[in-house]
C-alpha distance (Angstrom), angle and dihedral (degrees) to the residues before:
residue distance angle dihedral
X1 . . .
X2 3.52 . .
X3 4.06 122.5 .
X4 3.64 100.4 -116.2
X5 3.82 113.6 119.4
X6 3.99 130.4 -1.9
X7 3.71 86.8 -144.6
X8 4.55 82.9 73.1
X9 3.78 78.0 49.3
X10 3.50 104.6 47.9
X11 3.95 104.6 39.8
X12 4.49 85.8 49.4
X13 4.12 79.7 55.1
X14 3.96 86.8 50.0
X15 3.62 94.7 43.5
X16 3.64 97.5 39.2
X17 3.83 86.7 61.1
X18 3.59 94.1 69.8
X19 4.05 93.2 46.4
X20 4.01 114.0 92.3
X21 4.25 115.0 -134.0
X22 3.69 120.9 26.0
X23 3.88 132.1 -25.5
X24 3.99 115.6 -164.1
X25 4.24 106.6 -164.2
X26 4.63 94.7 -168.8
X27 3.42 122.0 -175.5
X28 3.68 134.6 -157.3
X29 4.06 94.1 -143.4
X30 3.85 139.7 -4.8
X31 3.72 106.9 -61.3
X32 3.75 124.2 -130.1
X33 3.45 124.9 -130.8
X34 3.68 85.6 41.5
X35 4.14 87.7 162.7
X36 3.76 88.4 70.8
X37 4.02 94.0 55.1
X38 4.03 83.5 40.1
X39 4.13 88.6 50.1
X40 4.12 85.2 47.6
X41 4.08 97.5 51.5
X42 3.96 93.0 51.6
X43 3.91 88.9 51.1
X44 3.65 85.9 45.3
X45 3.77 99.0 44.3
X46 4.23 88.2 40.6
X47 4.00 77.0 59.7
X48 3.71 96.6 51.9
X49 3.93 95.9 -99.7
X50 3.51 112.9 123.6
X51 3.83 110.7 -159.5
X52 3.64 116.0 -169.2
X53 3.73 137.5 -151.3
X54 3.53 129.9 -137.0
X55 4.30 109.8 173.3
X56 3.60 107.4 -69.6
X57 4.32 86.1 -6.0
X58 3.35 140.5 90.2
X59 4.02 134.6 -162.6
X60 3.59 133.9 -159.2
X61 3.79 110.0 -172.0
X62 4.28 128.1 -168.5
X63 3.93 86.6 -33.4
X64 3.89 113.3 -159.8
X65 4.03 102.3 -166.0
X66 4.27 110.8 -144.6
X67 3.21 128.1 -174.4
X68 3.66 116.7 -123.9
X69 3.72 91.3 -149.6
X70 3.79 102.0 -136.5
X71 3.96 115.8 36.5
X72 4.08 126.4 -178.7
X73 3.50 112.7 -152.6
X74 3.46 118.1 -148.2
X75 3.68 133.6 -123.0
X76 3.35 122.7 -85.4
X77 3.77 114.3 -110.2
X78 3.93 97.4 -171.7
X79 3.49 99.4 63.5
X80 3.68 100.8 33.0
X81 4.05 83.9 56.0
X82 3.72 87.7 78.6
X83 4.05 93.4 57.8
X84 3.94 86.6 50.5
X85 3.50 87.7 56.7
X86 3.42 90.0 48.9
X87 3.56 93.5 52.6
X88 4.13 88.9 55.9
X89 3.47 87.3 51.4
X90 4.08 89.9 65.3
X91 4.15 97.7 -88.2
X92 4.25 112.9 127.3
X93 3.54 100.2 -148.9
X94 3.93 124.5 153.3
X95 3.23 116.2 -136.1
X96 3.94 119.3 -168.1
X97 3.81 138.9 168.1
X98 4.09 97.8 63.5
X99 4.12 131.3 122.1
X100 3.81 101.2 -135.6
X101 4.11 79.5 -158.6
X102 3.48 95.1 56.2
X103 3.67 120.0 138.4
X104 4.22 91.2 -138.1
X105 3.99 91.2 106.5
X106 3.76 91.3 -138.6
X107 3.81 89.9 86.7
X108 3.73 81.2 90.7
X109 3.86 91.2 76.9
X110 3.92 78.3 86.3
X111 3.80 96.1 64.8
X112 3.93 92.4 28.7
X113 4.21 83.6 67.1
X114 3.57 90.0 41.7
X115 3.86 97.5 57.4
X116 3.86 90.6 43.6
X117 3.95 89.1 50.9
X118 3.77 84.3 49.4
X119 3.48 92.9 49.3
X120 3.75 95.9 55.1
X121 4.00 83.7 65.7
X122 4.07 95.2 47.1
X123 3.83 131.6 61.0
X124 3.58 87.1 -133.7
X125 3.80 135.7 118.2
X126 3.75 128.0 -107.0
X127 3.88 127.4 -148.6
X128 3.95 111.7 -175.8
X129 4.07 101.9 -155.0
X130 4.09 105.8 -145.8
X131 3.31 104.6 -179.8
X132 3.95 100.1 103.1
X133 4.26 86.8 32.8
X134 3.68 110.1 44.6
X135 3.52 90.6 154.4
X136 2.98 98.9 62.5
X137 3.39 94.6 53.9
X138 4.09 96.8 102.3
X139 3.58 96.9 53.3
X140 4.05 96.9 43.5
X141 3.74 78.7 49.2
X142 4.08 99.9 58.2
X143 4.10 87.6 32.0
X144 3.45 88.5 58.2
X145 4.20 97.1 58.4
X146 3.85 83.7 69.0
X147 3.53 86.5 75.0
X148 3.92 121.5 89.2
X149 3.37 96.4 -141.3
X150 3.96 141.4 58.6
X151 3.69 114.7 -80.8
X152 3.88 136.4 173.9
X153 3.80 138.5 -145.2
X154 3.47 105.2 -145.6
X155 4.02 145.8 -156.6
X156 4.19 94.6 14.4
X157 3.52 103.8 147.5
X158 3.76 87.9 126.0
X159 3.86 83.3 62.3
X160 3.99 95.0 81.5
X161 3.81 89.9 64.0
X162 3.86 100.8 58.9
X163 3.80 128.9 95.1
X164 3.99 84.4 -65.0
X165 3.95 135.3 2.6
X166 3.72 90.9 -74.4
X167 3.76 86.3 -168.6
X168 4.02 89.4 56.1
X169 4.12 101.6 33.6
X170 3.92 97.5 42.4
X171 4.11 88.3 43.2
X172 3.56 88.7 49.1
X173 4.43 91.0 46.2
X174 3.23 83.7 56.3
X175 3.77 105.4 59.2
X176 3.73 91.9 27.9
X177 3.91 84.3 61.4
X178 4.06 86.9 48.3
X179 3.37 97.3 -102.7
X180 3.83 124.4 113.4
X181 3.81 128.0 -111.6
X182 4.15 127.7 166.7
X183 3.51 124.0 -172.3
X184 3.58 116.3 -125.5
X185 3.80 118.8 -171.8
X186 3.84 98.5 -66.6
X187 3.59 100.8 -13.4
X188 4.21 148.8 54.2
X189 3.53 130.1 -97.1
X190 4.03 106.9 -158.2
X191 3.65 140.6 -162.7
X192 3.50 147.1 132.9
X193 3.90 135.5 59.8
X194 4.00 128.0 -77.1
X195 3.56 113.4 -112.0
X196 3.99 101.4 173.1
X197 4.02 118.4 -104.0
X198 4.21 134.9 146.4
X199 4.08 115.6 -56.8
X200 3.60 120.3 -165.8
X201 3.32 99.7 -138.6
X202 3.99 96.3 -155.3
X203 3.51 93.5 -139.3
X204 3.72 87.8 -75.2
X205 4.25 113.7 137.5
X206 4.23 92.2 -152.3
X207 3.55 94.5 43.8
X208 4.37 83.9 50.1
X209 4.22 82.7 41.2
X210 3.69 90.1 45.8
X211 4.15 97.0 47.5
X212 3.66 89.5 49.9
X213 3.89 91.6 58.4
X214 3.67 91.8 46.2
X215 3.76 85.3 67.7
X216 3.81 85.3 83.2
X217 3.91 96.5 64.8
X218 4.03 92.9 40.5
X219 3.78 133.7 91.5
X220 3.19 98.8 -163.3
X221 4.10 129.3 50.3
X222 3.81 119.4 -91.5
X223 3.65 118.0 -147.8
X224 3.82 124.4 -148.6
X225 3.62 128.0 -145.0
X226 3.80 117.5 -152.3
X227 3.60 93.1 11.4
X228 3.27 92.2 170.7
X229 3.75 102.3 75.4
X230 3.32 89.2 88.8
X231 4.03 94.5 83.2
X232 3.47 84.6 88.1
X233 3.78 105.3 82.8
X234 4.40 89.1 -1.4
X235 3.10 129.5 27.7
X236 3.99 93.1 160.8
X237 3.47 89.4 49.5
X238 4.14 98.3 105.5
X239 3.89 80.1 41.2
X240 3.74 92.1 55.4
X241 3.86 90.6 39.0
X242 3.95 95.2 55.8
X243 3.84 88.9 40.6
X244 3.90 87.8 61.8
X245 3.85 91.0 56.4
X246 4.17 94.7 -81.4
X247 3.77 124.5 144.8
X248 3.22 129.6 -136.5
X249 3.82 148.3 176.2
X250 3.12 130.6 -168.0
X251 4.07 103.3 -145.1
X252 3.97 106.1 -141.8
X253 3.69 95.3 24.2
């Protein structure tokens, strides 16, 4: 098959569990978002599966699916990213229940604030690669307007193929919020300052997630449309946002 998402990947692993005999998974090319098929064969393997990997393959053979009884399931890195971010932006909230060696990839929203922090102290230029993290990709983006200089996200193709054009609705985020974003090839050239403003939100819940959080850089209030596409990975999240100190009002209410 075709590299185009790790979700294909990962729900062939799931159903592949259930089949009886041998189960070959071949790809044309390296797949990106590898930590998502990495997540999916610990699960697997914690349930007795043991899926094996061969270069760019994988192989599921006679699987025999066992519960393990009791099963802790971790924290989810993706959507506490945007809290982290919120944190480099000046907020002091704790966040708990997270394996900093987890295999979800978005971990790396820890070292992604620490180079921007670093690179308010240096003249030097900063290029955010989101291949492995697409998304991530809206939060890095509004993080990155704190900076006074120009910096770039950087080898997103995979960023067309989420729940919008992430290229296209995080660009236009940007320069709806008053900042300013270019798309080049496969990534985002940004500059500029927040100022607050209307964002579609494309029916996308990170580019919702992400607009909230940019509420801490602008002076002026930033209205979402379609806020509630976030239900899809949060639902609590406006809860959770007005429980930290956020305000919010729900136009039409």
């Amino acid at each position: 098959m075709e590299n185009k998402s790790s979700q294909y990947i990962t729900a062939i692993m799931l159903a592949a569990s259930k089949l009886k005999g041998k189960t070959y998974i071949k790809l044309s090319e390296k797949p990106e978002s590898i930590g998502y098929i990495d997540i999916t064969r610990k699960v697997l393997k914690d349930f007795n599966v043991d899926v094996k990997k061969d270069k760019h393959s994988y192989i599921i053979e006679n699987p025999e699916l066992k519960s393990p009884k009791n099963y802790i399931v971790e924290g989810d890195w993706s959507n506490a990213a945007f809290f982290y971010g919120a944190n480099l932006l000046g907020s002091k909230i704790k966040i708990s229940n997270l394996d900093k060696n987890s295999l979800q990839k978005d971990r790396e929203i820890v070292e992604i604030c620490q180079k921007i922090k670093k690179c308010k102290e240096e003249n030097k230029e900063l290029k955010i690669d989101i291949s492995q993290i697409p998304d991530l990709c809206p939060i890095v983006a509004i993080l990155l307007t704190s900076l006074d200089k120009t910096s770039y996200i950087i080898n997103g193709e995979r960023l067309r193929l989420k729940e919008s054009d992430r290229l296209e609705s995080t660009s236009k985020m940007l320069n709806d919020l008053g900042a300013n974003c270019q798309i080049l090839g496969d990534g985002l050239k940004i500059s500029g300052k927040i100022s607050g403003g209307v964002v579609d939100s494309f029916n996308d819940h990170r580019i919702v997630m992400a607009a909230s959080i940019g509420s801490l850089l602008a002076k002026e209030d930033i209205i979402i449309k379609n806020y509630k596409a976030v239900n899809k990975s949060y639902p609590s999240f406006f809860k959770t946002f007005e429980k930290l100190g956020g305000r919010i009002k729900y136009l039409g209410a």
